[in-house]
N, C-alpha and C positions, 0 to 999 in steps of 0.2 A: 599152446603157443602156435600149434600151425593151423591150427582150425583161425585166429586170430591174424595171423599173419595174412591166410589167405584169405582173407575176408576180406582186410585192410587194403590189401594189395589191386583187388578188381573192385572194390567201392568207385562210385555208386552202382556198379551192373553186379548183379544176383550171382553169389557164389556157392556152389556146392559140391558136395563131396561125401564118402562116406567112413564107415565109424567100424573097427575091427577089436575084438575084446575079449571077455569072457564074464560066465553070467556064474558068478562065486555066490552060492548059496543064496541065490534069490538077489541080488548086488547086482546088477550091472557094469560093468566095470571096460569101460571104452580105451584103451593100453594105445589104439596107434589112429594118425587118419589122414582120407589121401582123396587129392582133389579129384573130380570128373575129368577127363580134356575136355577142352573149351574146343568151340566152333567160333572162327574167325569170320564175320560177316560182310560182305564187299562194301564199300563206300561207296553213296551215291551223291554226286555231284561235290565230292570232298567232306562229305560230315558222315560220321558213323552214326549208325542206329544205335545208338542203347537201348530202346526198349523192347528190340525184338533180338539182342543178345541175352536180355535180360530172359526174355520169356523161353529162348533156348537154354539158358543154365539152369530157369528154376524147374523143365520137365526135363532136367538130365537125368535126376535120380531112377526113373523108371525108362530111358530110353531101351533099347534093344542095344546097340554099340555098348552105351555103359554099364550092361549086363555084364557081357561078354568081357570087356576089361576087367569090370569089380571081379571074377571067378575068377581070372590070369592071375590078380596079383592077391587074393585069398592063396592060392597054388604055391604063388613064389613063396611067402610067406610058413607056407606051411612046411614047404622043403628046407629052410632055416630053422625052425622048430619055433617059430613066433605067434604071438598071440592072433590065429584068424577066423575068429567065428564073425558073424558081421552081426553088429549089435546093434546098426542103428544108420542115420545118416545126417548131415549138418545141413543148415544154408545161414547165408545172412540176409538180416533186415534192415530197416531205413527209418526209424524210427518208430519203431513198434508194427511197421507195417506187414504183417507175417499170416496172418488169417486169411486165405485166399485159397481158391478151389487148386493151384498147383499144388499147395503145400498137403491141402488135404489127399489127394490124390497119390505122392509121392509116398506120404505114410498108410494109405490103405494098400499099397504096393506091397511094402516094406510087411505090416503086420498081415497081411492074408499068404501071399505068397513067399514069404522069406523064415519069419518068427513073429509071431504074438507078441512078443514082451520086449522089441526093437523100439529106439525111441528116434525122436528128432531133436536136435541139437540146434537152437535159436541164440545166433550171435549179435547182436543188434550195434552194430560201428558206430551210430549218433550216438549212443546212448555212453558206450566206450569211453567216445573224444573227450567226456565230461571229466573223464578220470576215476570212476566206477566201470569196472568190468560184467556189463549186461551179458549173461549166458544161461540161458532157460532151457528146460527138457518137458519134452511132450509126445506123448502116446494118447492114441483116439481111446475113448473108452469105448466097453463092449455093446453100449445099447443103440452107438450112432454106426460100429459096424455091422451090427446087425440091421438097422434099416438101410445103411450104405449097399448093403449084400443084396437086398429086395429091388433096391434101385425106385423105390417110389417116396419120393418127399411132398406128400399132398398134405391137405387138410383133414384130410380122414384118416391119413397114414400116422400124420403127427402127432393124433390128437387118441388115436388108439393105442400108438408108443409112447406117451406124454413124452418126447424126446423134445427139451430146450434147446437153447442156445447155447447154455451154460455146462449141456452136456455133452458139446460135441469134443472137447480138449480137457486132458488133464494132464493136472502140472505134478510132476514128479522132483521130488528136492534133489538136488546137484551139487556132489561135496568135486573141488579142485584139488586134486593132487600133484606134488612134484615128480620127476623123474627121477627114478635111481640115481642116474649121471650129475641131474642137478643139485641135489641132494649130497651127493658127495664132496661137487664143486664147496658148496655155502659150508661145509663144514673146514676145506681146506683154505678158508679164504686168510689172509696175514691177520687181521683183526677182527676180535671177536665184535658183537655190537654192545654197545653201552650197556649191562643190569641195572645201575642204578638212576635214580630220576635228576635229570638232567636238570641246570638251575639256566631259567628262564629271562632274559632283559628286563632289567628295572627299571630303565630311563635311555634316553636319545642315546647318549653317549656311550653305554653298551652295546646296543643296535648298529652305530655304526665301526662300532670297534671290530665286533662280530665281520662286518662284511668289509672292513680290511684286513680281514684273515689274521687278524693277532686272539682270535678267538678258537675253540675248539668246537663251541655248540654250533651246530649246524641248524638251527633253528630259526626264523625270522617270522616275525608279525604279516600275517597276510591281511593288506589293506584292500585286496579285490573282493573279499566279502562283504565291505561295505556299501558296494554298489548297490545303488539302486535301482536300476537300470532290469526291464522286466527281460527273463533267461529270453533269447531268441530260439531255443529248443520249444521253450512253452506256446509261443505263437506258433511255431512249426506246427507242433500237435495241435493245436487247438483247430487251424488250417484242414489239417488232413480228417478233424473230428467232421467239421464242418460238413465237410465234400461226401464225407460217409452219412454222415444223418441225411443229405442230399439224395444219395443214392438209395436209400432207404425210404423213402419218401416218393421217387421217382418210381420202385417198386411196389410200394402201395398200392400208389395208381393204378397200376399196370394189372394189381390183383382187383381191385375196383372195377374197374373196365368189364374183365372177365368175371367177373359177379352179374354186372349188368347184362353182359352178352350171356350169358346162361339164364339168368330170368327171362328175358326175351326170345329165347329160343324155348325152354320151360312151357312159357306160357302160349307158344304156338302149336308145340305137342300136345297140351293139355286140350285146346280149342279142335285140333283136328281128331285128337278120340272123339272126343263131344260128340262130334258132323258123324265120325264112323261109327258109335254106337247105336244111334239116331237111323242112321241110314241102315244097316244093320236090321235094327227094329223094325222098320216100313217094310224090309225083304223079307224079313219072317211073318208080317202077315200077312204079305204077298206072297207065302211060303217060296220063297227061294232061297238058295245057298245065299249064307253071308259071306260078306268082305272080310280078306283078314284082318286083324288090330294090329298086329306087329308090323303093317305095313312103313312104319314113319322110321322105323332103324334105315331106311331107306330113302327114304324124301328129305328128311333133317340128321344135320349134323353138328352136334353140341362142339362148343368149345374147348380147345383142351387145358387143362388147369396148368398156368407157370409154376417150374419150379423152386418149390421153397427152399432147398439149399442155397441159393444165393442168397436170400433174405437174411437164414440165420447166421452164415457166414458174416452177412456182413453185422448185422447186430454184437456178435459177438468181436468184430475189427471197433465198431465203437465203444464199447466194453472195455477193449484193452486201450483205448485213447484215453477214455475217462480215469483210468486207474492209472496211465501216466497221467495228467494236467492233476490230480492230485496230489502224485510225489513231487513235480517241478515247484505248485503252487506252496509246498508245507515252506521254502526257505525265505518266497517271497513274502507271504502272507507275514510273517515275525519281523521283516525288516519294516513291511507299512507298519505294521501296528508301534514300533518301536517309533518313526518319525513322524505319526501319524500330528501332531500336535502343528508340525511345521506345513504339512501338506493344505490340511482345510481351514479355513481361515473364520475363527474366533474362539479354536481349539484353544489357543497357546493362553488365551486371557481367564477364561474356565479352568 
């Protein structure tokens, strides 16, 4: 609930914080969590930045300041005799938007220098407002921190680690627990909840009986699932798919580019051995000392390859778009096919 709250509360600016527990037999188990302080950003010309408060909350987890803090209130914690091992740390997301080199970063933080087995807690508020509680867990696996650890994400790095896309994150299942407190609350509550199955509206005059309270069922027909009307969450995502395949594409390019700039540059080293072998040759039977070969580490300078951690980051950001516009599309997809007769026209006479 307060990971949720604080989420709720600075939506749409990136909130974070972290996760205090204990690791029971292999279990993870996160008992308490507690926000970062925020940094207040000045306002320029009367409008606040959000996206550079945004980009200060999302590298809070690893700053130096909220070092220092998270150890203070581990301490306090500990002088209480309360659960403080740090297990891990949270943010929230914007509609699945979570795959980004902060997030990466803040958890290779987390697992190299804190604990291994520390995860990230992914709160997603869009996803929430629908009335499902979106809340994911993830830890890097060990094959992306070991080439994390090399610091080299090339083509020959990736292709010697067969390191995907698919294996930079793994998703660990997340059971929701009550509090002791609350837990005790629902047991002391005056009425227990209904055991037996409840009898459901027969006809109009039930329904409105029901809702001038001369009824006990709390039940009513929801006529908003009749809508037709396509999720506006779905266009969201589909938007942000978009922008991603965009930028995926824009990096293509960019690896393109330097494809070409290296066969051109390639094929100019290759042309000046040529001339210095050649030349080389006419001195030896001119018996004179040759010219070096290694001279061109010197004259030419290759290209340097972009890195591929963006690309796969973002591949794997279109990954988790697709795997949402599938869950939004399963409620839509049943209402067309159900109306589908009214919608095209000579369905209805067929």
């Amino acid at each position: 609930m307060k990971i949720i709250k604080h989420c709720s509360q600075t939506f749409p600016t990136t909130a974070t914080g972290f996760l205090v527990g204990m690791d029971v037999q292999g279990v993870l188990q996160a008992t308490n969590s507690f926000p970062f302080p925020t940094v207040d950003i000045p306002s320029t010309d009367g409008h606040h930045d959000n996206n550079a408060a945004s980009n200060l909350a999302a590298a809070a987890p690893r700053a130096k300041v909220n070092a220092v803090y998270q150890n203070e209130m581990i301490r306090n914690l500990r002088e209480v005799n309360i659960d403080a091992n740090n297990v891990g740390w949270y943010t929230s997301a914007n509609m699945g938007n979570f795959v980004n080199l902060n997030m990466i970063e803040n958890q290779v933080y987390y697992q190299k220098d804190l604990n291994e087995r520390t995860v990230a807690i992914i709160h997603d508020v869009s996803r929430s407002s629908q009335g499902s509680l979106s809340m994911r867990a993830f830890r890097l696996s060990p094959s992306f921190m070991a080439a994390y650890k090399e610091g080299k994400f090339t083509t020959e790095s990736l292709q010697k680690s067969n390191l995907r896309y698919q294996d930079i994150l793994v998703e660990l299942p997340l059971t929701i627990h009550n509090s002791h407190l609350l837990t005790s609350f629902l047991h002391q509550l005056p009425s227990k909840p209904p055991s037996t199955e409840l009898e459901f509206p027969t006809n109009l005059a039930a329904i409105l009986e029901q809702r001038s309270g001369n009824s006990g069922v709390p039940l009513y027909p929801n006529f908003d699932s009749l809508d037709l009307s396509i999720d506006p969450f779905l266009e969201k995502t589909c938007d942000l798919m978009l922008e991603s395949i965009e930028t995926h594409h824009t990096e293509l390019n960019n690896y393109q580019y330097y494809q070409r700039q290296l066969g051109r540059e390639q094929a100019k080293i290759t042309a000046w051995q040529q001339k210095r072998k050649a030349e080389n040759a006419s001195r030896a039977l001119a018996k004179q000392s040759p010219l070096p070969e290694d001279e061109w580490t010197r004259l030419f300078k290759l290209p340097q390859e972009p890195n591929r951690l963006e690309v796969m980051l973002n591949s794997r950001q279109v990954e988790q778009y697709a795997r949402q516009v599938d869950g939004f599309t399963a409620s839509v997809t049943g209402k067309m096919f159900a109306v589908k007769s009214n919608l095209l026209p000579g369905e209805s006479e067929s």
